[in-house]
N, C-alpha and C positions, 0 to 999 in steps of 0.2 A: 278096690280103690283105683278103678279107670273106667274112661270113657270109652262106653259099647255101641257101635255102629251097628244099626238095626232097618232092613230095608220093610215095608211094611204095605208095600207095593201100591192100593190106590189108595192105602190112605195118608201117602206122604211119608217124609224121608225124616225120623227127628232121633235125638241125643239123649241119653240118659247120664248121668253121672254123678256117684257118691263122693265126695273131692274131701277129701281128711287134711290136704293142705294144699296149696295151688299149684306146687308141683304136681300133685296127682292127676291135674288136668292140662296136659299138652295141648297149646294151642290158644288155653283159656287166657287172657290178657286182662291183670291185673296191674299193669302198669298206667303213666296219664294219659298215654297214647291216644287220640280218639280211633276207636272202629265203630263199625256199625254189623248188626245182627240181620239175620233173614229168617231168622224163626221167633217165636214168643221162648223166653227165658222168665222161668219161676227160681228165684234164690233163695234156699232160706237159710239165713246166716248162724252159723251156730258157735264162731268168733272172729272179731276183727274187730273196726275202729277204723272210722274217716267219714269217706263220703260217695255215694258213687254218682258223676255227672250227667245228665238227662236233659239233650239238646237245652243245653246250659243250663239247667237247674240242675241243685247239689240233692240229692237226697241218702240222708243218712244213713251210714252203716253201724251195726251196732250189733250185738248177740240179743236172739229170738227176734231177729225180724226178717221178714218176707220181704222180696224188691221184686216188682214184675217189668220186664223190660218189651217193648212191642218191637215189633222188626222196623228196621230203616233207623232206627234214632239212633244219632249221633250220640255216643257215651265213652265214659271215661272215668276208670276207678283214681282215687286219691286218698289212698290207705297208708296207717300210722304203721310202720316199720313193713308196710307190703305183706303184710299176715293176714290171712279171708281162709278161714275152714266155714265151708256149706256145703249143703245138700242142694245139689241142682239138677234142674228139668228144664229140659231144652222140646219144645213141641211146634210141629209143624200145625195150623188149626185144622184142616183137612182132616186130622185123625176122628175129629170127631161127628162128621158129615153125618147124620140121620139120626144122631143120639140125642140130640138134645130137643128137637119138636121146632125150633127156629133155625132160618132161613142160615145163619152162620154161628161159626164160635163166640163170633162178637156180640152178635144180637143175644147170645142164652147168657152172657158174662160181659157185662158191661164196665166191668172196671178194665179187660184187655185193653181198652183203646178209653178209659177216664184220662183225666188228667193225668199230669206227673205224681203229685203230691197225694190222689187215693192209691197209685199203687204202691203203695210202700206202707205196712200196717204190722203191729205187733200184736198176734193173737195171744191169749192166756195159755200158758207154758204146757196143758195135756195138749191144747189145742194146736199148737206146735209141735209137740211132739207127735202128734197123730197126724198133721201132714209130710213129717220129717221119715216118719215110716212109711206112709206109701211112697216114697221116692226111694226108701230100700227096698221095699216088695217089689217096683218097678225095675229097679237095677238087678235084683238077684234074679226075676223073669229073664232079662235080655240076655243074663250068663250062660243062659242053657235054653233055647227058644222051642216053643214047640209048635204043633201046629196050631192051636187055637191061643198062640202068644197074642198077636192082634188083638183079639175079641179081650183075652184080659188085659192088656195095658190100654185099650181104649179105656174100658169099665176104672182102673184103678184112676187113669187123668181124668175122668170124667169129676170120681169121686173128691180127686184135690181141688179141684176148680171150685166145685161147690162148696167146701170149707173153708177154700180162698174165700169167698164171695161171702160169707156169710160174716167176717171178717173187715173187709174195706170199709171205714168210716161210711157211714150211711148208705150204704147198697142198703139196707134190708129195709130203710125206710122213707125211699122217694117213691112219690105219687106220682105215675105213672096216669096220663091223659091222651088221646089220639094226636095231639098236636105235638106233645112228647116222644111217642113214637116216631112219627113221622122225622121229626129233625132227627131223631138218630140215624133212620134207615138213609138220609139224605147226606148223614154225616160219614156212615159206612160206602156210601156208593161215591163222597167225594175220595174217598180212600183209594177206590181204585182206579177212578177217572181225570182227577185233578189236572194230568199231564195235557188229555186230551178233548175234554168238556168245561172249557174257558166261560161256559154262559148260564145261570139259573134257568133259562128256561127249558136246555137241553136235560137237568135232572130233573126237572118239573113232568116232563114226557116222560122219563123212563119209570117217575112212582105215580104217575095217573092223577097228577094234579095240575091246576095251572101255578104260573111261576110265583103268582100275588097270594094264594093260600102255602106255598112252599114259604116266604119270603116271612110270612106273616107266623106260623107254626114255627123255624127257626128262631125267630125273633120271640118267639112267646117261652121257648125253651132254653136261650143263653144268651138274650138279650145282645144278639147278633144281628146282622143281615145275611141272609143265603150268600153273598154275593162277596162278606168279607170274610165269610170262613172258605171258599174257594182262595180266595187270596192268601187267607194268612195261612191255608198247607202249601202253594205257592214258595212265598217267604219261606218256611219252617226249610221246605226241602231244599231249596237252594242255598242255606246256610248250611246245611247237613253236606251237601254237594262243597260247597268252598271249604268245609271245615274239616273233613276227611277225606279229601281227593285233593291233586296238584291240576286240576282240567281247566283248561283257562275259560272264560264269559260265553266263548260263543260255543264251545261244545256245552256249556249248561245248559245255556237258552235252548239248542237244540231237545238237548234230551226232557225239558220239561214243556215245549210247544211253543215256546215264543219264536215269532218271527224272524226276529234277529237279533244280535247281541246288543246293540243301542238299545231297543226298546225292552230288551231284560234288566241292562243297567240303568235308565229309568223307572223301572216299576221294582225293581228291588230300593232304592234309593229315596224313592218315592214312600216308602212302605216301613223302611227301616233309618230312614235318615243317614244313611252315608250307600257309598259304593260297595260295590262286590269287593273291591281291592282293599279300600280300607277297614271293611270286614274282617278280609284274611289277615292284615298286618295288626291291629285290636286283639284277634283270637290266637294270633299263634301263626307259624310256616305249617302249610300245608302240610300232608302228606300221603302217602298213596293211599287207593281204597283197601281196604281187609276187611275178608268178610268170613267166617266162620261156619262149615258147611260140613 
């Protein structure tokens, strides 16, 4: 009943942890607090009651259910008497670099980076219980590591991912088209460029298309434009920034590429219908970043 630090050298730094009650996990915040994560977190709840918050959406907590949390998002537990016994997996995706046949974690398991509301699903109760054990076969590896521990707890994350997935409301039955493809691949690379590729055409170049078959492909897949989902990761993260940091307007703007802090609080404003300020004062006092590592 604790969390094992396990260094796993290139393929990334991540957490294991069987938690019998949230004491058993230092560090883990079960409070309203908001923080944000730097790894992917799999919960699977095996008792509590509330809700856990996901850059402002609620999603429920409950017994036998899965919550998948991505890195960056702003969250924040709101539990009935502060009680959460699960089983948690904390993974860097780097663990799984060359296992899966696609270019990233995201691309082989498409509900890491779904919406809010597919990653949160209640499988049928062996079905839980058979991912609730490989997260003790993983935790009792980390107790005692050997040399080919790597090689199996990749194999064993590999294995829960895919009984995640098979799991998430309609993973097993969207039809899948090159135009579909494409806006994910467009949606994964705005993931890691958004701060500093402000224009569709510059991801238009880097996936070998021009910017009007990106615009068009996006558009056919989430009845978007290319051009407002740069924008609204934009918004999302500068809410994430006001809502879990105390850093006033123009170190955001800095750190997300804007020019200056006038023209950050116009295009948040612009975007969201009030200021960065009266964001922060709607949501709550700041408060410092925490990050969990």
């Amino acid at each position: 009943m604790r969390v094992v630090n396990f260094d796993v050298r290139k393929y990334g730094r991540y957490l294991l942890a069987d938690a019998g009650s949230t004491d058993a996990l230092p560090g883990f915040i079960t409070s309203p607090e908001p923080h944000r994560l730097t790894f992917y977190e799999v919960a699977l709840v095996e008792d509590g009651d509330g809700y856990l918050e996901l850059d402002g959406q609620p999603l429920e907590v409950r017994p036998n259910r899965v919550i998948v949390t991505a890195p960056g998002e702003a969250r924040s537990w709101h539990l009935a008497g502060r009680e959460l016994r699960a089983r948690v997996a904390f993974f860097d995706p780097r663990m799984l670099d060359g296992m899966t046949g696609r270019e990233s974690c995201e691309s082989a398991f498409p509900f890491l980076v779904a919406r809010r509301s597919a990653r949160t699903f209640a499988p049928p109760p062996r079905e839980f219980e058979r991912m609730a054990q490989i997260v003790a076969d993983m935790r009792d590896e980390l107790a005692v590591p050997r040399a080919d521990s790597a090689d199996l707890l990749r194999a064993q994350l590999l294995h829960l991912l895919l009984l995640a997935q098979r799991h998430v409301p309609s993973a097993g039955t969207d039809v899948r088209d090159a135009a579909t493809d494409l806006a994910q691949r467009f949606c994964l690379l705005v993931e890691r460029k958004f701060t500093v590729w402000p224009r569709v055409a510059q991801y238009a170049h880097a996936l070998h298309v021009s910017a009007r078959h990106l615009n068009a492909c996006v558009r056919h897949a989430s009845g978007r434009t290319a051009s407002a989902v740069i924008h609204d990761r934009l918004v999302l993260e500068s809410q994430r920034h006001l809502l879990c940091t105390s850093e006033p307007a123009a170190v955001i703007a800095e750190a997300l590429g804007f020019s200056d802090a006038s023209y950050f609080v116009r295009f948040f404003r612009r975007h969201t219908g009030c200021t960065p300020a009266a964001f922060r004062r709607h949501r709550g006092s700041p408060i410092a970043h925490r990050e969990t590592d």
